[in-house]
PDBQT receptor file of N, H, CA, C and O in Angstrom, charges set to zero:
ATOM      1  N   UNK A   1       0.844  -1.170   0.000  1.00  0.00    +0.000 N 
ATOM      2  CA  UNK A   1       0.000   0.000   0.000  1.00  0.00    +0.000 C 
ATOM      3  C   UNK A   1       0.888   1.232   0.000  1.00  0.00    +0.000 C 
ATOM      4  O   UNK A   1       1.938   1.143   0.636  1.00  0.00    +0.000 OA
ATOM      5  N   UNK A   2       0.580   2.499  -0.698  1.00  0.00    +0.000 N 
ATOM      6  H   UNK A   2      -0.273   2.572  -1.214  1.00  0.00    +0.000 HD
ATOM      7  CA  UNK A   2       1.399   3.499  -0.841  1.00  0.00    +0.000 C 
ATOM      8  C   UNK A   2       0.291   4.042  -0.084  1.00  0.00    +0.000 C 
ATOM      9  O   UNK A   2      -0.902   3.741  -0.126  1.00  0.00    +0.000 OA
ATOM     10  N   UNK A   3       0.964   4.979   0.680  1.00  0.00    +0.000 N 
ATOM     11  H   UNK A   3       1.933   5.224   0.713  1.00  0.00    +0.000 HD
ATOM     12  CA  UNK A   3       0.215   6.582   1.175  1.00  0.00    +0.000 C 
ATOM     13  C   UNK A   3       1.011   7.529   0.885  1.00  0.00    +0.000 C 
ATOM     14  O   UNK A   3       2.201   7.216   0.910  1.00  0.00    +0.000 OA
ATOM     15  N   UNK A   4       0.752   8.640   0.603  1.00  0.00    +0.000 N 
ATOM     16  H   UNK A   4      -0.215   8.894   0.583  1.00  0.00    +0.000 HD
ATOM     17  CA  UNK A   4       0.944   9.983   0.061  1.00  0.00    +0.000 C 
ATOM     18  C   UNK A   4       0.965  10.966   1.533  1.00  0.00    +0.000 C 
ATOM     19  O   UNK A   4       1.245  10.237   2.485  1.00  0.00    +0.000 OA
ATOM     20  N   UNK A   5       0.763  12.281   1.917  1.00  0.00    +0.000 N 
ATOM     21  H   UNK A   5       0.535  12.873   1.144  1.00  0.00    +0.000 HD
ATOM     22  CA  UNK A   5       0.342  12.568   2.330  1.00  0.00    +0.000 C 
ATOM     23  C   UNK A   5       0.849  13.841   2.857  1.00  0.00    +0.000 C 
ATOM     24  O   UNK A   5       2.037  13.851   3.180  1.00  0.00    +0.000 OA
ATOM     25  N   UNK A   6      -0.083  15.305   3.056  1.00  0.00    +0.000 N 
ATOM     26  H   UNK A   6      -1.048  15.297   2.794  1.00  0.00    +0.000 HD
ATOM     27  CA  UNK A   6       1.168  16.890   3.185  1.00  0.00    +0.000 C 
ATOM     28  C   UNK A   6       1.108  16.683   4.309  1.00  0.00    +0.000 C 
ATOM     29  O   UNK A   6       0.178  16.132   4.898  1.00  0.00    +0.000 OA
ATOM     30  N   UNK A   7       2.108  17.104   4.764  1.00  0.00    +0.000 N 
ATOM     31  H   UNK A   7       2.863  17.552   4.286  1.00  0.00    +0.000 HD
ATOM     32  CA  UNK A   7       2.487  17.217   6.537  1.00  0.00    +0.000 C 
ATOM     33  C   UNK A   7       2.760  18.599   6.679  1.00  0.00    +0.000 C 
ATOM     34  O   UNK A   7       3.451  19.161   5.830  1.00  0.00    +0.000 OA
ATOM     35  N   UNK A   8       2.197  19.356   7.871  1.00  0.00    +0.000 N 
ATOM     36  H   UNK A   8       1.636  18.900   8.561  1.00  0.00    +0.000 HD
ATOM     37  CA  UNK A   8       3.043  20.478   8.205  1.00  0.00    +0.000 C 
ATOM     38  C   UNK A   8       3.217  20.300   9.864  1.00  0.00    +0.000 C 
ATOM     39  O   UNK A   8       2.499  19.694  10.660  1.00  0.00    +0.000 OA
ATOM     40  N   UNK A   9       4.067  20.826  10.010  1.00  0.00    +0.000 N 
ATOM     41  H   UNK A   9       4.650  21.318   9.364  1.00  0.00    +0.000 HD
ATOM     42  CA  UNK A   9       4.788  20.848  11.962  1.00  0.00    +0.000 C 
ATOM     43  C   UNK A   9       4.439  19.620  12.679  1.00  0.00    +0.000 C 
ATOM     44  O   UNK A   9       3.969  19.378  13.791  1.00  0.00    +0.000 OA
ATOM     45  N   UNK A  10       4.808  18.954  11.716  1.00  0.00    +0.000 N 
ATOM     46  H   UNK A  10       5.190  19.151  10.813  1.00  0.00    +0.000 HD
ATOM     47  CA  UNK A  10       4.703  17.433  11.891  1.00  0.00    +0.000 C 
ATOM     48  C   UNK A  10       3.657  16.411  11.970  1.00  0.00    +0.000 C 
ATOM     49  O   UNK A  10       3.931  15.230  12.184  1.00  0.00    +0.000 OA
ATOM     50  N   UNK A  11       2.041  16.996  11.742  1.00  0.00    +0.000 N 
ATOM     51  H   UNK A  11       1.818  17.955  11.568  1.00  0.00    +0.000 HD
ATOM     52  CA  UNK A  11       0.895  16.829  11.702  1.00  0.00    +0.000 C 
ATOM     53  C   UNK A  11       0.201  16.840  10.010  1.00  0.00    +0.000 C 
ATOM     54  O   UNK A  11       0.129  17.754   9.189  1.00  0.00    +0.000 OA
ATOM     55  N   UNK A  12      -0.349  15.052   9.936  1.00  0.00    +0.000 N 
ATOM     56  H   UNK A  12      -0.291  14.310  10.604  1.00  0.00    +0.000 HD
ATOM     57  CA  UNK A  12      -0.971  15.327   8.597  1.00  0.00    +0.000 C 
ATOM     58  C   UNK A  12      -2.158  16.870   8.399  1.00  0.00    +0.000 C 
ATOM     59  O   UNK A  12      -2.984  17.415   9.130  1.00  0.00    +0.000 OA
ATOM     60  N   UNK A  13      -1.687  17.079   7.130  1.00  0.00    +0.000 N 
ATOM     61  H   UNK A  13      -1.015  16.637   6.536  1.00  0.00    +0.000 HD
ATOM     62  CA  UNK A  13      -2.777  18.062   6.683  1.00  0.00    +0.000 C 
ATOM     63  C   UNK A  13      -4.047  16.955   6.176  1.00  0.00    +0.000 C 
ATOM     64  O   UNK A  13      -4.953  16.557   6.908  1.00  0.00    +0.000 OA
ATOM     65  N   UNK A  14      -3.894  16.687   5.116  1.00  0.00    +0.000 N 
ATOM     66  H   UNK A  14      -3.158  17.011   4.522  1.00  0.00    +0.000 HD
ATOM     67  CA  UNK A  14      -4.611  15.993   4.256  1.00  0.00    +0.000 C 
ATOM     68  C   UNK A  14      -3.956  14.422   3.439  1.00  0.00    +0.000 C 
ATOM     69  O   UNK A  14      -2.776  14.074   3.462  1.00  0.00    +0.000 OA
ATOM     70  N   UNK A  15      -4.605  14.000   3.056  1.00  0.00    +0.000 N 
ATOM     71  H   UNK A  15      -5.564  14.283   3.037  1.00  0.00    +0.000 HD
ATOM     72  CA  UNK A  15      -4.458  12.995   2.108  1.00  0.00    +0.000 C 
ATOM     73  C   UNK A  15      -4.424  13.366   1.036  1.00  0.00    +0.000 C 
ATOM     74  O   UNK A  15      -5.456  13.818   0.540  1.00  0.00    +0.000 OA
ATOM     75  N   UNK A  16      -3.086  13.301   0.206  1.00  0.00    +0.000 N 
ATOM     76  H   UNK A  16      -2.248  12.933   0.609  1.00  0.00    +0.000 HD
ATOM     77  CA  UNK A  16      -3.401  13.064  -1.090  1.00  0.00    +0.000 C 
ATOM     78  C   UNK A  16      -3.736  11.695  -1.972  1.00  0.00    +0.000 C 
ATOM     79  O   UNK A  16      -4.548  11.582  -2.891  1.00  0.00    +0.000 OA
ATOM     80  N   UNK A  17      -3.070  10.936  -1.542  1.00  0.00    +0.000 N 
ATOM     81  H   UNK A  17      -2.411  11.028  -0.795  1.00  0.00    +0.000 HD
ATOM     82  CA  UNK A  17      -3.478   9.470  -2.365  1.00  0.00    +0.000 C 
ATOM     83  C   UNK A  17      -2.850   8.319  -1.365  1.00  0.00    +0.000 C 
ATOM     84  O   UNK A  17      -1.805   8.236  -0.720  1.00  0.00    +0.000 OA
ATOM     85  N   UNK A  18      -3.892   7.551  -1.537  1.00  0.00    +0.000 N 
ATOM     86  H   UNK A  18      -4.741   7.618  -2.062  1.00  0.00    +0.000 HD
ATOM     87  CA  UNK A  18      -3.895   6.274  -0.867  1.00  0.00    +0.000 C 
ATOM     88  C   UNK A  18      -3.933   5.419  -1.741  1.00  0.00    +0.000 C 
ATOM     89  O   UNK A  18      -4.784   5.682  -2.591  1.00  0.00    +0.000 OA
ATOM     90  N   UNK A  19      -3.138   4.090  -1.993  1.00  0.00    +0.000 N 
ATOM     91  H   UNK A  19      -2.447   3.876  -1.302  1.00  0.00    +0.000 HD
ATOM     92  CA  UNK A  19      -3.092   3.304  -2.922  1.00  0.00    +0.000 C 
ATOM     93  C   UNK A  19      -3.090   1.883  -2.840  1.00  0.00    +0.000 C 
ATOM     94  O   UNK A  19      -1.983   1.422  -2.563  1.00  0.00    +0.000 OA
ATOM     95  N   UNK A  20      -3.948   1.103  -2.988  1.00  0.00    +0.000 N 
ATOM     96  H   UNK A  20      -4.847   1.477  -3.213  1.00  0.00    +0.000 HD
ATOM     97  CA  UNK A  20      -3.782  -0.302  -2.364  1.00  0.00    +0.000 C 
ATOM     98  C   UNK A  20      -4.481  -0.944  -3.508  1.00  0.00    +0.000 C 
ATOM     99  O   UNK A  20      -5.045  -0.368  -4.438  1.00  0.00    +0.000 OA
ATOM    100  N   UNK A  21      -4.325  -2.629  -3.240  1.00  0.00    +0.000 N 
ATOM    101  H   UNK A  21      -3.866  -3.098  -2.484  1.00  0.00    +0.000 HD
ATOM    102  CA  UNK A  21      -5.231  -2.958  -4.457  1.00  0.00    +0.000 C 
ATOM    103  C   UNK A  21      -6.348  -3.799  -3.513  1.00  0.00    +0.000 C 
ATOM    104  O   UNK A  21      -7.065  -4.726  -3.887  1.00  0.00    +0.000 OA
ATOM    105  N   UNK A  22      -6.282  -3.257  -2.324  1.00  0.00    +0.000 N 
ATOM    106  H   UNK A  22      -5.700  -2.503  -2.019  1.00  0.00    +0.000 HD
ATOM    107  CA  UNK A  22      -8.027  -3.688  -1.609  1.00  0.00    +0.000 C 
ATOM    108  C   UNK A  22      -8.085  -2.147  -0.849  1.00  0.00    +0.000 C 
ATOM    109  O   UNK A  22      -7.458  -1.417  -0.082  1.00  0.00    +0.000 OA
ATOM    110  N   UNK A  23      -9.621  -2.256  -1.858  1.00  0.00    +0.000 N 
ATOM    111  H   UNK A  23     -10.130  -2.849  -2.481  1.00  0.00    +0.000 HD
ATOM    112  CA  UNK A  23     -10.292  -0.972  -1.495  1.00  0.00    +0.000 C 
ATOM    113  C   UNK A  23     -10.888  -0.524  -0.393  1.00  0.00    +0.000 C 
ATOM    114  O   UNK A  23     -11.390   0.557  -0.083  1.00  0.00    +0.000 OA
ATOM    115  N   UNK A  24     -10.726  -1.671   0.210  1.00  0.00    +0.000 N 
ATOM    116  H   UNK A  24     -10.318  -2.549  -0.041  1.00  0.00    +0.000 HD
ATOM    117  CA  UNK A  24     -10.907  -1.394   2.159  1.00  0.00    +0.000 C 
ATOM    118  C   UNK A  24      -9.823  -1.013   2.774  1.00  0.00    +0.000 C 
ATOM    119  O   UNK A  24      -9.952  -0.114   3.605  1.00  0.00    +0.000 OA
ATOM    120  N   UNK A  25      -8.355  -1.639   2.515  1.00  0.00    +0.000 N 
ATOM    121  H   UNK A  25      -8.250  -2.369   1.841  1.00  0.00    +0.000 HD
ATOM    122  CA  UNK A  25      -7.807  -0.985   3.366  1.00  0.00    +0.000 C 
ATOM    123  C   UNK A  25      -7.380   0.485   2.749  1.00  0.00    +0.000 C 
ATOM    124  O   UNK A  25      -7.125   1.288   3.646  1.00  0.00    +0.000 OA
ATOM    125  N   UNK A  26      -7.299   0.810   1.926  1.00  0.00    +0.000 N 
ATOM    126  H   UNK A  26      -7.506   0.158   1.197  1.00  0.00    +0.000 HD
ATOM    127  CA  UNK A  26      -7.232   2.324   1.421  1.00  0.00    +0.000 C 
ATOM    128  C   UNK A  26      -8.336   3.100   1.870  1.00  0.00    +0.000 C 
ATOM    129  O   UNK A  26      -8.134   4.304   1.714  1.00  0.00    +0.000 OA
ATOM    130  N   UNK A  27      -9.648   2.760   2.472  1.00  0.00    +0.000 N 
ATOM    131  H   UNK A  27      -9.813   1.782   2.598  1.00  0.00    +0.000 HD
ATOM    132  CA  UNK A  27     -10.641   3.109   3.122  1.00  0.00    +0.000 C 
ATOM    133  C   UNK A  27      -9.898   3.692   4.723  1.00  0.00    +0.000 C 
ATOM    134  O   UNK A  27      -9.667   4.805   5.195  1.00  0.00    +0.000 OA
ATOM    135  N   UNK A  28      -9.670   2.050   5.267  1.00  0.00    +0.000 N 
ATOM    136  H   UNK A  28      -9.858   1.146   4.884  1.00  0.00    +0.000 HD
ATOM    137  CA  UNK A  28      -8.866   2.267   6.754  1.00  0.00    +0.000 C 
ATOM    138  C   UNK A  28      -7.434   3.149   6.447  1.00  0.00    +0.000 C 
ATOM    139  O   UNK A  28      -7.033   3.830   7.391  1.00  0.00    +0.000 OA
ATOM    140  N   UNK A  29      -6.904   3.168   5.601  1.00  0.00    +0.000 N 
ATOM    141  H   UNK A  29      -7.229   2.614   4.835  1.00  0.00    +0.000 HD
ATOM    142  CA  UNK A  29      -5.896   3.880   5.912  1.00  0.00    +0.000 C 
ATOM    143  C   UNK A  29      -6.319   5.610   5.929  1.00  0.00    +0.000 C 
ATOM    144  O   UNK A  29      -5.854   6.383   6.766  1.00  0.00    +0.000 OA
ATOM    145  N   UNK A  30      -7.283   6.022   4.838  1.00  0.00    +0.000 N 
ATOM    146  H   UNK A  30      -7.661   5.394   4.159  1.00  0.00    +0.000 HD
ATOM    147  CA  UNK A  30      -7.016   6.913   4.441  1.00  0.00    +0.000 C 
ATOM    148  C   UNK A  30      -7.723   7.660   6.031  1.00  0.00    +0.000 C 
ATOM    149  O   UNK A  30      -7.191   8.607   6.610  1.00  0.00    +0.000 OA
ATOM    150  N   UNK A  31      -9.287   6.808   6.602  1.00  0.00    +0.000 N 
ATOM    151  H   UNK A  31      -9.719   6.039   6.132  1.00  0.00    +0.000 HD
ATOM    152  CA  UNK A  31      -9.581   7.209   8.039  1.00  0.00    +0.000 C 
ATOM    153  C   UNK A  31      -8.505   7.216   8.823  1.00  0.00    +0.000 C 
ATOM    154  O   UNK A  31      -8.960   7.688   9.865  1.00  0.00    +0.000 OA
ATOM    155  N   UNK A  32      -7.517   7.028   8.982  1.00  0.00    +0.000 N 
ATOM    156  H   UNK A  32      -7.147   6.645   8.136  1.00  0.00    +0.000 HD
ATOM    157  CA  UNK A  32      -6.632   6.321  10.192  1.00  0.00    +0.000 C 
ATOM    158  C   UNK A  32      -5.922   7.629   9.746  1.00  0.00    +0.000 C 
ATOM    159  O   UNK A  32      -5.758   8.312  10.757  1.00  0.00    +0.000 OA
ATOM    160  N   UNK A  33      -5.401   8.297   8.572  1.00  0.00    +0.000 N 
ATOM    161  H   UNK A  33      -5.534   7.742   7.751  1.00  0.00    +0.000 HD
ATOM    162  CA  UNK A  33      -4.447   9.258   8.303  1.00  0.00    +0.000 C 
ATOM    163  C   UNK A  33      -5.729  10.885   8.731  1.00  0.00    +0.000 C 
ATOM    164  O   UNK A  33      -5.398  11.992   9.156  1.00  0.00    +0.000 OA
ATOM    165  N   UNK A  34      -6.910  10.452   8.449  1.00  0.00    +0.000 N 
ATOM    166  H   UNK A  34      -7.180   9.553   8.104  1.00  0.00    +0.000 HD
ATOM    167  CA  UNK A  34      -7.758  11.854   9.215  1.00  0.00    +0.000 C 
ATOM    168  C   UNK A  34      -7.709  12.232  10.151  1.00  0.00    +0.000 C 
ATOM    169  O   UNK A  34      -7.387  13.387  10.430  1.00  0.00    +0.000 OA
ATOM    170  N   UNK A  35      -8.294  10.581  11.610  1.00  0.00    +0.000 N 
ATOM    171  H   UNK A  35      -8.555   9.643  11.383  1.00  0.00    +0.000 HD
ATOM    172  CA  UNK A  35      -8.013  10.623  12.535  1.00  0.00    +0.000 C 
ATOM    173  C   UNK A  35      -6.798  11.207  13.403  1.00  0.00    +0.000 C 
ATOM    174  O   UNK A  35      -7.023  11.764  14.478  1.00  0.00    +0.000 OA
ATOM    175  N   UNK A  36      -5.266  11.031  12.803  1.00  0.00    +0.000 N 
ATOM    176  H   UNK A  36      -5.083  10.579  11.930  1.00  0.00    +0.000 HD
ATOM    177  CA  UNK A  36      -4.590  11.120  13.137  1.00  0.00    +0.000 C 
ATOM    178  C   UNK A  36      -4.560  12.908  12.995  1.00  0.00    +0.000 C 
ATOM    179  O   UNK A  36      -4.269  13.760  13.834  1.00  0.00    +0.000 OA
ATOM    180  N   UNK A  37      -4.902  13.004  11.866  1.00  0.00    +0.000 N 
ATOM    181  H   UNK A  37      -5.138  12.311  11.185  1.00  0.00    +0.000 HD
ATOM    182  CA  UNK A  37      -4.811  15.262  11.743  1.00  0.00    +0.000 C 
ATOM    183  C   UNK A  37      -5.494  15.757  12.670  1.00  0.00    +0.000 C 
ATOM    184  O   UNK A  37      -4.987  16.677  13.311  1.00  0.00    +0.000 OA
ATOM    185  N   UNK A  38      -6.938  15.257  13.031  1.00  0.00    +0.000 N 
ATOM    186  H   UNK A  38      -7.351  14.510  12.510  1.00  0.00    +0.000 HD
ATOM    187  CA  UNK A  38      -8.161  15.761  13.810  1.00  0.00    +0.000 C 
ATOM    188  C   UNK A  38      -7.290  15.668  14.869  1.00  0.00    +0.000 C 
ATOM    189  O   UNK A  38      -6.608  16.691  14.925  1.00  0.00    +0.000 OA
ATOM    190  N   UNK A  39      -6.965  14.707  15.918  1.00  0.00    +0.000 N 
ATOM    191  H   UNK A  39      -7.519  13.876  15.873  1.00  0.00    +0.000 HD
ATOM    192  CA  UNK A  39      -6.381  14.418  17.006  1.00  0.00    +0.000 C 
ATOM    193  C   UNK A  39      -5.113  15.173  17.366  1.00  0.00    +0.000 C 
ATOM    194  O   UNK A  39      -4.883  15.557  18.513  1.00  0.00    +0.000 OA
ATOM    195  N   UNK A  40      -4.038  15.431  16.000  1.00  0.00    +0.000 N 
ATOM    196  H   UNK A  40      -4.225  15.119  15.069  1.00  0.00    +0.000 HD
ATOM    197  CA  UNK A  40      -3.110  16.557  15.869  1.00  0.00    +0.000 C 
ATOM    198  C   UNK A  40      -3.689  17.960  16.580  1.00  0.00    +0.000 C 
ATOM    199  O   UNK A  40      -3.388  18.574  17.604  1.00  0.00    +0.000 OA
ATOM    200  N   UNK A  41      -4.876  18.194  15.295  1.00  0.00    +0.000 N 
ATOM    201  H   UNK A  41      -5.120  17.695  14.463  1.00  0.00    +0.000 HD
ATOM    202  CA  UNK A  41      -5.446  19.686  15.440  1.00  0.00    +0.000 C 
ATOM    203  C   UNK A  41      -6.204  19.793  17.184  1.00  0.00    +0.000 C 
ATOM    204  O   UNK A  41      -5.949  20.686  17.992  1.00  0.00    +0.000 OA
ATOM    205  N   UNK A  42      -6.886  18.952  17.347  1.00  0.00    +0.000 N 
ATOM    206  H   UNK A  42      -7.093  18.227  16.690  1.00  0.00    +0.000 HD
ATOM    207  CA  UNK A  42      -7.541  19.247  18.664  1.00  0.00    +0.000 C 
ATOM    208  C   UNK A  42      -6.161  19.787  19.803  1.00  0.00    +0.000 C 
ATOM    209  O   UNK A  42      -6.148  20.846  20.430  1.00  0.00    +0.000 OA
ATOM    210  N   UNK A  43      -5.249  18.877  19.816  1.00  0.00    +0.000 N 
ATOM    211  H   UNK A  43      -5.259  18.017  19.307  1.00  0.00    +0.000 HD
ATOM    212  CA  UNK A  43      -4.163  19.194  20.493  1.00  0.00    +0.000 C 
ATOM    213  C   UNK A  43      -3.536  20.143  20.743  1.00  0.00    +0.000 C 
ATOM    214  O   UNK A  43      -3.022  20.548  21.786  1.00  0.00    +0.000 OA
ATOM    215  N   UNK A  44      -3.604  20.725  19.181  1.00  0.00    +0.000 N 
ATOM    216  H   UNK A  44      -4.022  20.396  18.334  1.00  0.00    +0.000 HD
ATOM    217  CA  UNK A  44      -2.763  22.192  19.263  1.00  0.00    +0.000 C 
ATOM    218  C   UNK A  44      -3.859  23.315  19.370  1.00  0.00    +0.000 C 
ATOM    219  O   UNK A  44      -3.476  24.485  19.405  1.00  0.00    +0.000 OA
ATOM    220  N   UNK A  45      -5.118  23.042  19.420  1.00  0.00    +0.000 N 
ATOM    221  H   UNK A  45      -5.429  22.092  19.392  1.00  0.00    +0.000 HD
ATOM    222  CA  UNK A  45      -6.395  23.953  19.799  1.00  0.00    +0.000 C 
ATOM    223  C   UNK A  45      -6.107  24.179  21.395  1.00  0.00    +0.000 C 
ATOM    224  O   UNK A  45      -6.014  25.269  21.959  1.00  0.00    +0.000 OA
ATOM    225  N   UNK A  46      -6.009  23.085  21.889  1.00  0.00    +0.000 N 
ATOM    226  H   UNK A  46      -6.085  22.200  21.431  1.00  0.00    +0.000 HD
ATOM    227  CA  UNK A  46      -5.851  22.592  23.086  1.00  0.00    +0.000 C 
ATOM    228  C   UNK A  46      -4.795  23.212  23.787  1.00  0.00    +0.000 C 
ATOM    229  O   UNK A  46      -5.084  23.531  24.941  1.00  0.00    +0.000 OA
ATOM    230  N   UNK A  47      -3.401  23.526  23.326  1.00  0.00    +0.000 N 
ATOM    231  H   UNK A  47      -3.166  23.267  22.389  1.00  0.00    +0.000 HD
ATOM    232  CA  UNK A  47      -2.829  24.098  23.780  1.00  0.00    +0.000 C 
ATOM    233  C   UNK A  47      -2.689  25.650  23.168  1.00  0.00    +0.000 C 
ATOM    234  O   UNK A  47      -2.636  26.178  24.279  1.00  0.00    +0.000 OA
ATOM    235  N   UNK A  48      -2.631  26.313  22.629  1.00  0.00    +0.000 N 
ATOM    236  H   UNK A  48      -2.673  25.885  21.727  1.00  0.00    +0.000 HD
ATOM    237  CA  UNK A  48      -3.247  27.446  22.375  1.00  0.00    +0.000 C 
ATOM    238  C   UNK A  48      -4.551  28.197  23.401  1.00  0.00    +0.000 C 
ATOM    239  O   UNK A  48      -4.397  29.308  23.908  1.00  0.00    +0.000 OA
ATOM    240  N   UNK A  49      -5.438  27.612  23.526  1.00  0.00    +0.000 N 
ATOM    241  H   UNK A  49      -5.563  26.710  23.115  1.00  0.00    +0.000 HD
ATOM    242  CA  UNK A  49      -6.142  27.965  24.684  1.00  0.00    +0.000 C 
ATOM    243  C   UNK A  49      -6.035  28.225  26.356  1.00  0.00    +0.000 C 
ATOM    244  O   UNK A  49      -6.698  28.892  27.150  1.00  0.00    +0.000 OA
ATOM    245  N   UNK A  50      -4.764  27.282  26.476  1.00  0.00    +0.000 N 
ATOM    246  H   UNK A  50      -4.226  26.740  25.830  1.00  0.00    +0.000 HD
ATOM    247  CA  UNK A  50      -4.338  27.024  28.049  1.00  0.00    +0.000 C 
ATOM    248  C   UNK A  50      -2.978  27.677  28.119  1.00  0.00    +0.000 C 
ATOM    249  O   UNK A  50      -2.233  27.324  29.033  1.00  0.00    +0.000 OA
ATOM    250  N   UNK A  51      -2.547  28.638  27.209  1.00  0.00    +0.000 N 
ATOM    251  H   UNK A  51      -3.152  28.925  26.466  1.00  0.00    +0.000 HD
ATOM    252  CA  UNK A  51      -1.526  29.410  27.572  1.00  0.00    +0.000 C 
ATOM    253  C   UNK A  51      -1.984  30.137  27.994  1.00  0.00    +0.000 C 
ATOM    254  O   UNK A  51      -3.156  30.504  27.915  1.00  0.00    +0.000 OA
ATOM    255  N   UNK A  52      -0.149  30.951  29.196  1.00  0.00    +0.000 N 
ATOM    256  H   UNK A  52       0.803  30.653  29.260  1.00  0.00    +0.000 HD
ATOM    257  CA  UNK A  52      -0.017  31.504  30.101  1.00  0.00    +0.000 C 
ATOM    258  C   UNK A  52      -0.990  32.956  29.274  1.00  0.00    +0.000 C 
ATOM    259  O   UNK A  52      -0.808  33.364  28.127  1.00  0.00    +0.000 OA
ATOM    260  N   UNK A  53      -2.029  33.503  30.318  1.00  0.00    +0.000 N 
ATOM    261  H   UNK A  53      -2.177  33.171  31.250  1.00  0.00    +0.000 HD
ATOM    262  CA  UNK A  53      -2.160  34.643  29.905  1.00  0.00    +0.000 C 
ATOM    263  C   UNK A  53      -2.897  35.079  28.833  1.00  0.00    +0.000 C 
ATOM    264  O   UNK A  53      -2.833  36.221  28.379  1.00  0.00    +0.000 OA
ATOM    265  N   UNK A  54      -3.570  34.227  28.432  1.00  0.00    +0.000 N 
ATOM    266  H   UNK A  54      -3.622  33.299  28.801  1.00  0.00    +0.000 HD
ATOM    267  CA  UNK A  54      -4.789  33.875  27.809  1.00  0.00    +0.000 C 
ATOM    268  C   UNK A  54      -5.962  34.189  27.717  1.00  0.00    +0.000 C 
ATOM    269  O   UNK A  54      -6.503  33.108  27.949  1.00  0.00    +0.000 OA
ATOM    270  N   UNK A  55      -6.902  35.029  27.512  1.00  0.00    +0.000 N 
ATOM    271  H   UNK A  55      -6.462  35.908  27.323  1.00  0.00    +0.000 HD
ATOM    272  CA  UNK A  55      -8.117  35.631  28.087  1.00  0.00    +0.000 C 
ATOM    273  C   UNK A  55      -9.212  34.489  27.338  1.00  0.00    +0.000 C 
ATOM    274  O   UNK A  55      -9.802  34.549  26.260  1.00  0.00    +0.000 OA
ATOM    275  N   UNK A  56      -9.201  33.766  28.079  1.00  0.00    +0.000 N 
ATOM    276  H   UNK A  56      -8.721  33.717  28.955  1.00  0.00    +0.000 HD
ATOM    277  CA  UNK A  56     -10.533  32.751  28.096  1.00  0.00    +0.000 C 
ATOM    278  C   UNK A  56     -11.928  33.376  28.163  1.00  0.00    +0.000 C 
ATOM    279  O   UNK A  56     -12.741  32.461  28.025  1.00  0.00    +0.000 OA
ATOM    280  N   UNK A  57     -12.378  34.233  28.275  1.00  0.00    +0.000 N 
ATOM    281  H   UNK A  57     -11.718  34.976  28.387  1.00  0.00    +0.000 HD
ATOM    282  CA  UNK A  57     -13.626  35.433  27.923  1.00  0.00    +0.000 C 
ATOM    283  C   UNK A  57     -14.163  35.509  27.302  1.00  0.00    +0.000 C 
ATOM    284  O   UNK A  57     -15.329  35.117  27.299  1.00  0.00    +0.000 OA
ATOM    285  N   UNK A  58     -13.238  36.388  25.930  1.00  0.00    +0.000 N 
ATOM    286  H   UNK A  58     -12.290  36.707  25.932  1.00  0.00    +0.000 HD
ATOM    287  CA  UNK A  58     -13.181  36.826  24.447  1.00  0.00    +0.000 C 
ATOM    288  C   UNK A  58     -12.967  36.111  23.731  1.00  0.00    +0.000 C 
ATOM    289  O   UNK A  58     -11.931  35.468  23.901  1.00  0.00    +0.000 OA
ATOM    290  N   UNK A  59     -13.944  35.767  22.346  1.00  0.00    +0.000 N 
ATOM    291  H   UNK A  59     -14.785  36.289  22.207  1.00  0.00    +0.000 HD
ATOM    292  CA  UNK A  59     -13.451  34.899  21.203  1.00  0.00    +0.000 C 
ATOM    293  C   UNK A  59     -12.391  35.475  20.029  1.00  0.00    +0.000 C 
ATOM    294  O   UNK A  59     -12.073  35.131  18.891  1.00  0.00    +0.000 OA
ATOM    295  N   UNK A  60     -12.020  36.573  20.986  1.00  0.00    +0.000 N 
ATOM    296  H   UNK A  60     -12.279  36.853  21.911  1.00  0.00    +0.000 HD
ATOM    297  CA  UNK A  60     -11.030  37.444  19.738  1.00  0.00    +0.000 C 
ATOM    298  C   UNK A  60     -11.734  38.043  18.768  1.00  0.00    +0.000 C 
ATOM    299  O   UNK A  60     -11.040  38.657  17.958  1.00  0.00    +0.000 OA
ATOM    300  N   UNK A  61     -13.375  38.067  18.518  1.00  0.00    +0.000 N 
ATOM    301  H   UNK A  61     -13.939  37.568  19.176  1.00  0.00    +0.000 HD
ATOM    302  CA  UNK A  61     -14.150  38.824  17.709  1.00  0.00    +0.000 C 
ATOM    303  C   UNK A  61     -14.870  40.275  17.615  1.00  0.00    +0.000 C 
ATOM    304  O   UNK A  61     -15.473  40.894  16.738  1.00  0.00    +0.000 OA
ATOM    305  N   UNK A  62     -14.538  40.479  18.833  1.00  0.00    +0.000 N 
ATOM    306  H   UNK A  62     -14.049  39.976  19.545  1.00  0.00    +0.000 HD
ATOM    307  CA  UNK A  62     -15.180  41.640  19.515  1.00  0.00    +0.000 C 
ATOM    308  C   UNK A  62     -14.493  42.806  18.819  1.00  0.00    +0.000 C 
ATOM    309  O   UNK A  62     -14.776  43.963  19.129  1.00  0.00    +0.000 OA
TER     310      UNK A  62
């Protein structure tokens, strides 16, 4: 199976191509390479929010 895939700061962005010749596991892989960005991104949401000094208040829209 080939996977493709852009990375930035060490976290998949996206999928570009998944390649297998069973179309299930190119299914599981290509979920397993989402999962893995979502779980990236929550993280760094996650920390971004809980820095020092932070005004938890404001959505920055005001």
């Amino acid at each position: 199976m080939d996977c493709v895939r852009e990375v930035r700061d060490g976290a998949p962005l996206r999928v570009i191509a998944v390649r297998s010749d069973d179309f299930a596991t190119e299914i599981d892989a290509a979920a397993s390479l989402i999962e893995s960005a979502v779980v990236a991104d929550v993280a760094r949401v996650d920390r971004l929010l809980h820095q020092p000094g932070r005004d938890r208040t404001s959505n920055g829209l005001d």
